[in-house]
C-alpha positions in Angstrom: 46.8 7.8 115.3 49.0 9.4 112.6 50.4 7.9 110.5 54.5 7.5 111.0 54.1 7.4 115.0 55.9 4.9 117.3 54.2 3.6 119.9 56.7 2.4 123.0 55.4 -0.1 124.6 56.2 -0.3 128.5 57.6 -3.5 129.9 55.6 -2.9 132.6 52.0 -5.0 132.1 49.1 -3.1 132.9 45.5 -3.6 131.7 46.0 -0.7 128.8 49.1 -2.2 127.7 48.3 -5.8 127.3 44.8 -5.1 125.4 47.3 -2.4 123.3 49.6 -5.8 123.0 46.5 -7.7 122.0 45.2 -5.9 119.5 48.8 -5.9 117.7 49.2 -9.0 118.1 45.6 -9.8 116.4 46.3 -6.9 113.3 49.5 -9.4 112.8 48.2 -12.5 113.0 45.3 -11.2 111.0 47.5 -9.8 107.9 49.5 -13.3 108.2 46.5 -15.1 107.9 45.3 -12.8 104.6 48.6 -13.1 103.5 48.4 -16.6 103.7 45.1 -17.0 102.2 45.6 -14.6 99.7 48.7 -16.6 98.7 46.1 -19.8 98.7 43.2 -18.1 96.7 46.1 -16.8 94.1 46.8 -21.0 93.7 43.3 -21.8 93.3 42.7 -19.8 90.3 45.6 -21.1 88.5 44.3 -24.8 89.1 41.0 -23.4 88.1 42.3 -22.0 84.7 43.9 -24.9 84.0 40.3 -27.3 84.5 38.7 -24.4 82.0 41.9 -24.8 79.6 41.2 -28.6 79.7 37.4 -28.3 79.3 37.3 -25.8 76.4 39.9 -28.1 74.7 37.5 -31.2 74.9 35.0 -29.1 73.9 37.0 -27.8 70.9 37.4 -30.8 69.7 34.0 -31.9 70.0 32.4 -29.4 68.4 34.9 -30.0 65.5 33.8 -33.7 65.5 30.3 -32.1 65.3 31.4 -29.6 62.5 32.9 -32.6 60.5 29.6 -34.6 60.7 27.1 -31.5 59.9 29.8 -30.9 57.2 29.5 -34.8 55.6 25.8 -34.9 56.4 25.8 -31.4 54.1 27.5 -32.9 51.4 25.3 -36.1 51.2 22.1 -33.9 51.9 23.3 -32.0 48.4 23.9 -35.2 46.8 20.7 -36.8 47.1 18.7 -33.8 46.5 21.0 -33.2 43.0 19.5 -37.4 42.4 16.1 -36.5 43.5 15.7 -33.4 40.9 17.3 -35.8 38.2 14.8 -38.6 39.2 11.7 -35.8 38.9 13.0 -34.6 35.4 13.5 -38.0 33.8 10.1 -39.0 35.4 8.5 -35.2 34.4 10.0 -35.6 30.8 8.6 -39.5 30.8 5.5 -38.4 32.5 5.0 -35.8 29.8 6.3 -38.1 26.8 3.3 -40.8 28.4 0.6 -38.0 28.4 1.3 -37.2 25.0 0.8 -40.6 23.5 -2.0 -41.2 25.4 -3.6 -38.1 23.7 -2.3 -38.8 20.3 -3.4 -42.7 20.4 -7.3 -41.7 21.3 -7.6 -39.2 18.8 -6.6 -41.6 15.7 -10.1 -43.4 15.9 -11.6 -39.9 15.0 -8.5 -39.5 12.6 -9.6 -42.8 10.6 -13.2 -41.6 10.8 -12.5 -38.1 9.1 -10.5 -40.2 6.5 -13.1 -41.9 6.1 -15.5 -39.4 5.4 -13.7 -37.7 3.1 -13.6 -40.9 0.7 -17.0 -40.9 0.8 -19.8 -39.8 -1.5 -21.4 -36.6 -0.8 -25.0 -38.1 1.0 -26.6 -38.8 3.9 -23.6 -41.1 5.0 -20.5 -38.7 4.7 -22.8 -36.6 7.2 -22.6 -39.1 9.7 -19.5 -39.7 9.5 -18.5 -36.5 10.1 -20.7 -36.2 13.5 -19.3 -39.5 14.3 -15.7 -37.9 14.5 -17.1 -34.7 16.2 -18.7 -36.5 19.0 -15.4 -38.5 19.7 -13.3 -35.7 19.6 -15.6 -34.1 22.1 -15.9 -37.2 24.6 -12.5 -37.6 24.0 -11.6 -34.1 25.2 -14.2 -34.0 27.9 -12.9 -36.8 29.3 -9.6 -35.1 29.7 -11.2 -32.4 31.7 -11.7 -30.4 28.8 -15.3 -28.2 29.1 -17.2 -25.8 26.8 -17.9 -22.3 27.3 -20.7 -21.4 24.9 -22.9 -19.1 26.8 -25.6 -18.3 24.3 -28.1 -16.3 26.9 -25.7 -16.2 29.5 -24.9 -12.6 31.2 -21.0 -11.7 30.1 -18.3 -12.5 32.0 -15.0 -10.6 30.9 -13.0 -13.4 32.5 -14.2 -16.3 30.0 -15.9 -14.4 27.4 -14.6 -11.9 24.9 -17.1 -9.2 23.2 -16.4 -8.6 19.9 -19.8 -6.8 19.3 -22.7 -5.5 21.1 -26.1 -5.0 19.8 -28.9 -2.9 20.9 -31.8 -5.9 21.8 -35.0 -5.6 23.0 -36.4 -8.1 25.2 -33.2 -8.7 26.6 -31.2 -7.4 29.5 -28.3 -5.8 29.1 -25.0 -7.0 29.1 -26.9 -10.7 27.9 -25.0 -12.8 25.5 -27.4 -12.7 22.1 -24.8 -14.7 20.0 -21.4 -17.2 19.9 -19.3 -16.5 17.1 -16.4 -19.5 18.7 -16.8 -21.4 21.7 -14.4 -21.0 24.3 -12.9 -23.6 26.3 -11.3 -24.4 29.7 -9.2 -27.0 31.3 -9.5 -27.7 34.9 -10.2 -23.8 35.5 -7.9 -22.9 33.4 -8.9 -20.9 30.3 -8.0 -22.0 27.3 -9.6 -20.0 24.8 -12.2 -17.0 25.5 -15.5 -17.2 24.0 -16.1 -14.9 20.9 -19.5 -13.4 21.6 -22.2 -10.4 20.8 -23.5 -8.5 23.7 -26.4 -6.9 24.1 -26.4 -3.1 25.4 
C-alpha cells in the first residue's frame, strides 16, 4: 500500500471488511499499548537513576570513610617506623659502644703483662712474659672469631694470600707457598688482612 492512500471503508460488513476493520483496530490498540509502555519504561529508568544516584552516594561516602582510615593508619604506620629506626640506632650505637668495651677490658690483662715485661730484667723471665701476653692476645682474638691464615706449604690462593715474591724451588710444586713474611687474618669469612707470602714457580 503506498504510502499517503485512504482507504474507505464500506458501511456495508462483509468478511474482507471486518478482518480490514480488525487488523486496524489491532495496529491501534497495538501503538496505544507501545505508547503506553514506552511512556512506562521512560518512568522506570528515572526511578532507576535515582536508586544508582543514591547508591553511588553511600558508596562515596564510604569509601571516603575508608580513605580517612587508610590515610590515619598511614600516618601512624610512618610514625612507629620513624621510633623503630630511632630504637635500632640508639641500640646499634649502644650495641657498638658495648662491643667496644668488651674488647678493650679483655685486652688490659695482656696490657699489664707487656708492662710488665718491659720492667723486667733482660733473662729467661722477660721471655715469658712476653709469650704470656702473646698467647692472650691470641685466645683473646680467637675467641672473637678471629683466625690465622699462615699457609706455609699451602698452594696460593689470590683471595687470602698476597705474593710478594716467587722463587724458582725444586722439590716443590708450583704455585706452593715456600715462605710467610706476615700472617693474614680473617674474621668470620671476612678478610682482614692478606697474607704476605713467597711463591714458588
Amino acid at each position: 500500500m503506498e504510502k499517503g492512500m485512504v482507504i474507505t471503508v464500506s458501511k456495508t460488513s462483509t468478511p474482507e471488511t471486518d478482518e480490514i476493520k480488525a487488523e486496524v483496530q489491532q495496529t491501534e490498540q497495538k501503538a496505544e499499548n507501545e505508547k503506553n509502555g514506552a511512556s512506562d519504561k521512560g518512568a522506570k529508568p528515572s526511578e532507576k537513576e535515582d536508586e544508582q544516584v543514591s547508591k553511588l552516594l553511600v558508596e562515596n561516602e564510604q569509601l571516603k570513610q575508608e580513605l580517612n582510615e587508610l590515610q590515619d593508619t598511614h600516618r601512624r604506620v610512618l610514625a612507629e617506623y620513624a621510633n623503630y629506626k630511632r630504637r635500632t640506632e640508639q641500640e646499634k650505637e649502644q650495641l657498638s659502644s658495648f662491643v667496644k668495651a668488651d674488647t678493650i677490658k679483655a685486652l688490659l690483662p695482656a696490657l699489664d703483662n707487656l708492662e710488665r715485661a718491659i720492667d723486667a730484667p733482660p733473662g729467661d723471665e722477660y721471655k715469658k712474659g712476653i709469650d704470656m701476653t702473646i698467647r692472650q692476645l691470641k685466645d683473646l682474638l680467637k675467641s672473637q672469631g678471629l683466625e690465622v691464615i699462615a699457609p706455609l706449604g699451602e698452594t696460593f690462593d689470590p683471595n687470602i694470600h698476597h705474593a710478594v715474591m716467587r722463587e724458582d724451588a725444586e722439590d716443590v710444586e708450583p704455585d706452593t707457598v715456600t715462605e710467610v713474611y706476615q700472617k693474614g687474618y680473617q674474621l668470620g669469612g671476612r678478610l682482614l688482612r692478606p697474607a704476605m707470602v713467597k711463591v714458588a714457580n
